[in-house]
C-alpha positions in Angstrom: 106.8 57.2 147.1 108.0 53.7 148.2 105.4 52.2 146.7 105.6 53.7 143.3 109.3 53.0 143.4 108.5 49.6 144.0 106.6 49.6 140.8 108.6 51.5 138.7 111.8 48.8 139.8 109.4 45.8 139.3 108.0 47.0 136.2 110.7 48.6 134.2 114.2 48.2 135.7 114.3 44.8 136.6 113.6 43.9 133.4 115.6 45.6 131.2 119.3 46.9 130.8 120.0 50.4 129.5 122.8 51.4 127.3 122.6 55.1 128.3 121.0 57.3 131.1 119.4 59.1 128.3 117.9 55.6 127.4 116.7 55.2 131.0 115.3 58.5 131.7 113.1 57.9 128.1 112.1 54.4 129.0 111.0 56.0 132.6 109.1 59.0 131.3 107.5 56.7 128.9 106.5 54.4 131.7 105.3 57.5 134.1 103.0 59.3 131.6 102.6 56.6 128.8 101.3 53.6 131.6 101.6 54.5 135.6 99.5 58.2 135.2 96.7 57.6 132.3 96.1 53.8 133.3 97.3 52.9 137.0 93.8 52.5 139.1 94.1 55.1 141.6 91.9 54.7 145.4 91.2 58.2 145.5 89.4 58.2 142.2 87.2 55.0 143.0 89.8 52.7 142.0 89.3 53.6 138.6 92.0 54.5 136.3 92.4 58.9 135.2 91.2 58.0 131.7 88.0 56.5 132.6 87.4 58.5 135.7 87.3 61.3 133.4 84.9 60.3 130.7 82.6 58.5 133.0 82.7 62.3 135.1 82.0 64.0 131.4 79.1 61.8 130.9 77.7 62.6 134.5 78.2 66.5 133.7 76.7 66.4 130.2 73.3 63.9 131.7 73.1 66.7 134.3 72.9 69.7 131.8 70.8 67.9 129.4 
């Protein structure tokens, strides 16, 4: 949790001022699910990122039913 705080202050918040809490919360989801979820290289998953851990695990599945 720390650590993805630490991110999420470094990345977004420190860099920008929001007129509105509604503002903030957008910019934050956007963040979250636009960069930090599909793209962030996770250890558990090889250090790769979701997205490509994903299609290179579709192309292992579909060379092992072929």
């Amino acid at each position: 949790c720390e650590s993805f705080f630490t991110t999420l202050e470094c990345a977004l918040l420190d860099r920008r001022k929001f007129s509105t809490k509604a503002e903030a919360r957008i910019a934050c989801f956007e963040f979250i699910e636009g960069w930090y979820n599909p793209s962030r290289r996770h250890s558990a998953l090889g250090y790769k990122s979701p997205t490509i851990f994903k299609k290179s695990a579709q192309k292992q599945l579909q060379s092992a039913t072929v």
